[in-house]
N, C-alpha and C positions, 0 to 999 in steps of 0.2 A: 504494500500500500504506500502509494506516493505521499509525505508528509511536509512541506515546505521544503519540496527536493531534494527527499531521502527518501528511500525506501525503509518501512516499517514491518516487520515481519510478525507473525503472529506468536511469538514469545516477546518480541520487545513491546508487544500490546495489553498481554498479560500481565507482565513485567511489570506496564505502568500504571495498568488500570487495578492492578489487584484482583481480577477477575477471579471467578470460583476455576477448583482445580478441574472441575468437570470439563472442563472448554478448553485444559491443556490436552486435552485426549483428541484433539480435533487434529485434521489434519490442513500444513498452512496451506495460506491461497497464493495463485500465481499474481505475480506482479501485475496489478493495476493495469499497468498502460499495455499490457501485454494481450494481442487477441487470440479467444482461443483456438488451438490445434484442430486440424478435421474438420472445419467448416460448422453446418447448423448441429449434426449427434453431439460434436465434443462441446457446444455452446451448451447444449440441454445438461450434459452429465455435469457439467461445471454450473448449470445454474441455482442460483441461492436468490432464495427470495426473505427480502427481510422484514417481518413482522410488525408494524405498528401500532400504537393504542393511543385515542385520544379524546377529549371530549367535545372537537368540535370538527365538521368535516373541512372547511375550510383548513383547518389547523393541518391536516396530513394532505389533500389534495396540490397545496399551495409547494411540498415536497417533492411530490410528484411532477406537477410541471414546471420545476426547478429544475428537474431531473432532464424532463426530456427537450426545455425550450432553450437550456444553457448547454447542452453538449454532453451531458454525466451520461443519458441514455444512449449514445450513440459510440460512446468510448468503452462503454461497461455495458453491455447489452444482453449482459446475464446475469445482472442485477435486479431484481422489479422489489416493489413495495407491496404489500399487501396491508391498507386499511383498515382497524376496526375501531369503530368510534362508538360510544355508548355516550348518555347521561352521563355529569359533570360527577355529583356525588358517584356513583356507580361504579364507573371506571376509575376513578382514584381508590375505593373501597376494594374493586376486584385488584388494581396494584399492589395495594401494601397486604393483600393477602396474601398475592405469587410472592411479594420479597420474603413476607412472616416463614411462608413453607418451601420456600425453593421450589416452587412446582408450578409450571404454567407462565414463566415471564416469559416475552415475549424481548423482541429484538432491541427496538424503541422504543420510549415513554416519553409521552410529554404530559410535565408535570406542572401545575399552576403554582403561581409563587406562593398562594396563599394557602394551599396544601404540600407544601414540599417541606414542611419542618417534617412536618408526621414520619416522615422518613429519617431522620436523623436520627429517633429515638434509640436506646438500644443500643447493642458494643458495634454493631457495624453498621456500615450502609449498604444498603442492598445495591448501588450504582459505581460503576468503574471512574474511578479517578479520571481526572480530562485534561488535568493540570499541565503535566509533561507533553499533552499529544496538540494540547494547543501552543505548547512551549514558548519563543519568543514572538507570537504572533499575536501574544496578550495587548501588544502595544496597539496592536491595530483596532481592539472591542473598548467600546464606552463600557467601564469596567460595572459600574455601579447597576447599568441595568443590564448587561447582558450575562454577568457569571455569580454576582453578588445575593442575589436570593436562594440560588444552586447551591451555595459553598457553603461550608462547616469545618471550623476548625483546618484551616489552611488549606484545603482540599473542594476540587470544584468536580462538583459533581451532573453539571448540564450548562446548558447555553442558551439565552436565550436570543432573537432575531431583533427584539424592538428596542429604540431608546426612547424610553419611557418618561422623557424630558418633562417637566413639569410647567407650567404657566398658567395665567390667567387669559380667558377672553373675556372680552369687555362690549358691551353694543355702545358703540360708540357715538351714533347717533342720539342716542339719548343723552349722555353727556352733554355735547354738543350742545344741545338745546338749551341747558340751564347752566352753560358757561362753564363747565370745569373742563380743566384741561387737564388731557391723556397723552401716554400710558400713567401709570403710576407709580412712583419711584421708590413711595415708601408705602409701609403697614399705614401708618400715620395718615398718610395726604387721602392713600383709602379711604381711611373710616372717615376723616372728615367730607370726602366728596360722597358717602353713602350715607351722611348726615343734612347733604343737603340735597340730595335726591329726595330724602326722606319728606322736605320739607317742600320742594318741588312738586313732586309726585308721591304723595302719601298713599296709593295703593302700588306703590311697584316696592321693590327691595331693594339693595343693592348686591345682596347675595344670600346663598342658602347655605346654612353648616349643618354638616350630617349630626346627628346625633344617637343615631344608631350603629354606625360603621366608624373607625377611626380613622378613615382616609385622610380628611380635613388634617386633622390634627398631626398626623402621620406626615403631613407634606410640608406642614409648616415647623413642625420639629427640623425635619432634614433641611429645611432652606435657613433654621435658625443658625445650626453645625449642630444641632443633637443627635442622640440615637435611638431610634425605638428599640433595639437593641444593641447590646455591648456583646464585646467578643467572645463572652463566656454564656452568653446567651439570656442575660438579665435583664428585665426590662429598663428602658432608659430614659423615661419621658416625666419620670417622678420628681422635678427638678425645679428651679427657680424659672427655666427658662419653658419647662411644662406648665407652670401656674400662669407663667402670660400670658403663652398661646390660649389656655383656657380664660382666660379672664378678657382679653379681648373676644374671643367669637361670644362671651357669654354678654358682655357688653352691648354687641353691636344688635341684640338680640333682646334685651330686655332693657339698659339704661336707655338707646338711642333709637330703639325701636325699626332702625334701620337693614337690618337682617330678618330671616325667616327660617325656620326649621325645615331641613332637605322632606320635601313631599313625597315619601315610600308610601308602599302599599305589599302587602302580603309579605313574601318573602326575603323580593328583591329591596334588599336594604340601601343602594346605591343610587340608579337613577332607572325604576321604571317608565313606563311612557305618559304614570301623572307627572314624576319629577318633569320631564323636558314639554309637557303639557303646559307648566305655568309658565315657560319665556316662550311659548307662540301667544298666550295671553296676556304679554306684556307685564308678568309681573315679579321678574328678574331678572338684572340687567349684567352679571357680571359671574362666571364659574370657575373656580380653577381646576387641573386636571391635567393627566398625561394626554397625550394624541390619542389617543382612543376613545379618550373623553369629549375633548374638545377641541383638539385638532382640528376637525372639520364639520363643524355646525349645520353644516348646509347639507347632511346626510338626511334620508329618511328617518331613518331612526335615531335622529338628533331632534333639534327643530325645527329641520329640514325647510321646503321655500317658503316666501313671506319676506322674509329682514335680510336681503342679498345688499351686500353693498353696505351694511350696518356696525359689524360687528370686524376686532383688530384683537390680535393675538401678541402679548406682551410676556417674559418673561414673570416670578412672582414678583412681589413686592420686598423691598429689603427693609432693614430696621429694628430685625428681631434678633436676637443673637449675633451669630456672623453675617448673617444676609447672603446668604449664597441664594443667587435670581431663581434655582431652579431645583425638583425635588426628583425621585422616582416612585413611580408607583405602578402595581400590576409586572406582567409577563408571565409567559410559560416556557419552561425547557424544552429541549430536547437532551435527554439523561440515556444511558447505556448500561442495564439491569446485569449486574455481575452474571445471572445465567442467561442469561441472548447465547443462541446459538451459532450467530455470525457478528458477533463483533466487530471485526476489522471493515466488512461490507457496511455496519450501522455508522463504523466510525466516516467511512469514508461518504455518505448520503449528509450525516452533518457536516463536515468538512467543506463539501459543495456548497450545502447551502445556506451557511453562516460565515463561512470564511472565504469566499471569492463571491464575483458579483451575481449569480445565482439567488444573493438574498433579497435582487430587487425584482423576484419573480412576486414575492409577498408584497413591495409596497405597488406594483402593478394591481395586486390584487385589490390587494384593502388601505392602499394610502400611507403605510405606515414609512414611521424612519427608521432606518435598518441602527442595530449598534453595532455593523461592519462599517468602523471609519474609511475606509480608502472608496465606498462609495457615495457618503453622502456631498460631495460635487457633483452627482451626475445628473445630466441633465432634466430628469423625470425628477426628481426630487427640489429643483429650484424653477417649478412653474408656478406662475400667479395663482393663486385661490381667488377666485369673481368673488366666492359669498362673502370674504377678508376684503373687498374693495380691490385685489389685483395686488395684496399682499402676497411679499415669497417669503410662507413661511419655513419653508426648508431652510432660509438663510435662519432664521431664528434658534430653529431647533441644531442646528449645527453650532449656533455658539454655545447654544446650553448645553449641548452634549460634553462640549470643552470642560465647562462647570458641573458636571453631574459631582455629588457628593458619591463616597463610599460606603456604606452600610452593610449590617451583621445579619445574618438568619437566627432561628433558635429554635431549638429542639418543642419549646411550649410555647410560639407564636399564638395557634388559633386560641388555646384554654387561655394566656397572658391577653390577647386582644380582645375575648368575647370579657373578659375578669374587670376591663380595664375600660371597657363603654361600657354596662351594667353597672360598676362600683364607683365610676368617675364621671364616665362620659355623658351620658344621660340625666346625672342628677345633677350636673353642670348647665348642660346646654338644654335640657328638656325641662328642670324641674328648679335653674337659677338657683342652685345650691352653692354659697360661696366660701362653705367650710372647705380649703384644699389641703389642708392639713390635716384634714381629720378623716377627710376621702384620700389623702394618700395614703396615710397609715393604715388604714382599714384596710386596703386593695394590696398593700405590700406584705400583710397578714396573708392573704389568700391566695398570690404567688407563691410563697413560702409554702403554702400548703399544696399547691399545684405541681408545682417541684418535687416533693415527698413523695406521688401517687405513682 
């Protein structure tokens, strides 16, 4: 297997990944670039099809025609994928059961950040080390969103495709109208322009803070310089610089009346289609969020047409901590299950299509910004967005990628973050509760206890 023009053989993959011994029993593959002997029989006896799981079909399809519209299909033509995609909960629950028993992993996983601690648990990790096989090539991934949710403990166990760069949009039109001028530079100049929106247009907001999800809070810690987590996996938001972020959204929420609580419904605690229902009704003017979120507004399943021409895309706001412009949030891996029964084949479909321009098969697809730096100059990435007014937001998100912070995963993420909006979040932002010493103590009780289980 060709590796930044080496050849990789299947003991030096083993070697790196720490794979189960079961997969040294395999016998190696011929070199990559090499086609094979005897025409179409010897193609068949050599072909290996590598096994996928994921929870959305875009998520493996978008591999696929990476495969075959960047050249990997036509070099390696006895390679194929094979797809299966289930429900989100489902297929992460049928994964950590193949890692629990050794039985039934499959080739590739792609794993969501917000379930990839669960795999940390425990003396090992069920996923091949990646560290070494991406080796000096680290330099080239916006570190923070594309390996940093994956790793534990010095070891990176997946990749993911997107930089998850964080910003604010703003309708800027509205602004406009009642004289404030944008972007915004600080937390500060913020609340004060959504203090006089407030008084402008007293049935719009200037924004929504979740109260059920810690994203909000999560994004404004990382743009402060905190940690939602520390390196040992502790939570890290307990802090002077946690009580601000909490104390401004709880401000702008009940002293200035100028905020609103994010509009959920059922399960989806983030932004179902009432959350982006209230800015086609005009009554939110401003969101922060990675590209997924808010990148491009003028999707369907955004707040799709209507306000073309209205809305401008600004790094965050600084002023809080260190003021880094920009946070991360979200992504999915692509991870390599110690029992995959072609490894080297899984390693080399990631390799395509995270580590050479292959990865701009996904922002063809769905718009996103790759965190393979050597393509975010490419042409498809710095076109005007109409609904941003003929903004290139690609030039944006390329300098935040510059800026993305670093950040820690942790073995107790989801029980620390469900601990941590239940015992903090909510009686903060839902119920203006402004004892934070008395909800940090209580919540750091229950960590401790969450730790122990």
């Amino acid at each position: 297997m060709q590796t930044n023009n080496r050849e990789l053989s299947r003991r030096d993959f083993l070697k790196i990944s720490g794979a189960s011994a079961s997969m040294a029993m395999l016998a190696a593959c011929a070199s990559p670039g090499a086609a094979p002997a005897g025409g179409s029989d010897a193609m068949a006896d050599n072909a290996v099809e590598v096994t996928a799981w994921a929870h959305w079909e875009q998520g493996l399809q978008w591999l696929q025609d990476s495969m075959d519209n960047y050249g990997f299909s036509e070099e390696h033509p006895e390679i194929t994928l094979e797809r299966v995609v289930q429900p989100f909960a489902e297929v992460h629950d049928k994964m950590l059961a193949a890692c629990a028993s050794g039985v039934g992993q499959p080739d590739l996983m792609r794993i969501e950040q917000g379930r990839a601690s669960a795999f940390f648990k425990g003396d090992e990790v069920c996923f091949a080390d990646l560290t070494d096989l991406i080796g000096d090539r680290m330099d080239d991934l916006v570190l923070g969103s594309a390996i940093d949710y994956w790793s534990w403990q010095g070891k990176i166990y997946g990749i993911g495709n997107e930089v998850n760069a964080c910003g604010m949009a703003y309708r800027k039109s509205v602004f406009d109208e009642i004289g404030i001028e944008t972007p915004f530079s600080t937390w500060a100049d913020f609340k004060e322009a959504a203090a006089a929106l407030k008084e402008a247009k007293p049935d719009m907001a200037a924004i929504s803070w979740h109260d059920q999800d810690p994203g909000d809070f999560q994004m404004m810690l990382f743009g402060a310089g905190g940690l939602m987590y520390d390196s040992d996996g502790n939570f890290g938001g307990l802090n002077d610089i946690g009580k601000e972020i909490l104390e401004y959204q709880r401000a702008m929420i009940y002293d200035d009346e100028s905020a609103i609580l994010a509009p959920i419904t059922g399960d989806n605690l983030w932004s179902p289609p009432i959350y982006w229902e209230q800015f086609r009704q005009d009554k939110i003017a401003t969101v922060i969020g990675a590209p997924w979120h808010n990148g491009k507004l003028g999707q369907e399943t955004k707040i799709g047409p209507g306000q073309e021409g209205e809305w401008r895309l600004q790094g965050l706001p600084t002023g809080i901590g260190e003021g880094i412009p920009t946070a991360t949030h979200g992504g999915t891996s692509v991870s390599i299950p110690n029992g995959a029964n072609h490894p080297e084949e899984s390693w080399m479909i990631i390799e395509h299509t995270h580590l050479t321009e292959g990865v701009l098969e996904d922002v063809a697809q769905r718009g996103i910004t790759p965190s393979y730096k050597p393509v975010l100059q490419e042409p498809m990435l710095l076109e005007p967005y109409d609904y941003y007014d003929g903004q290139v937001i690609g030039e944006l998100y390329f300098e935040l990628s510059e800026k993305m912070p670093r950040i820690f995963q942790s073995p107790w993420a989801p029980e620390f973050n469900q601990a941590f909006t239940d015992m903090v979040l909510t009686p903060v932002i839902a119920d203006n509760n402004q004892d934070y010493d008395g909800l940090f103590a209580t919540v750091t009780e229950e960590f401790e206890r969450l730790k122990s289980l």
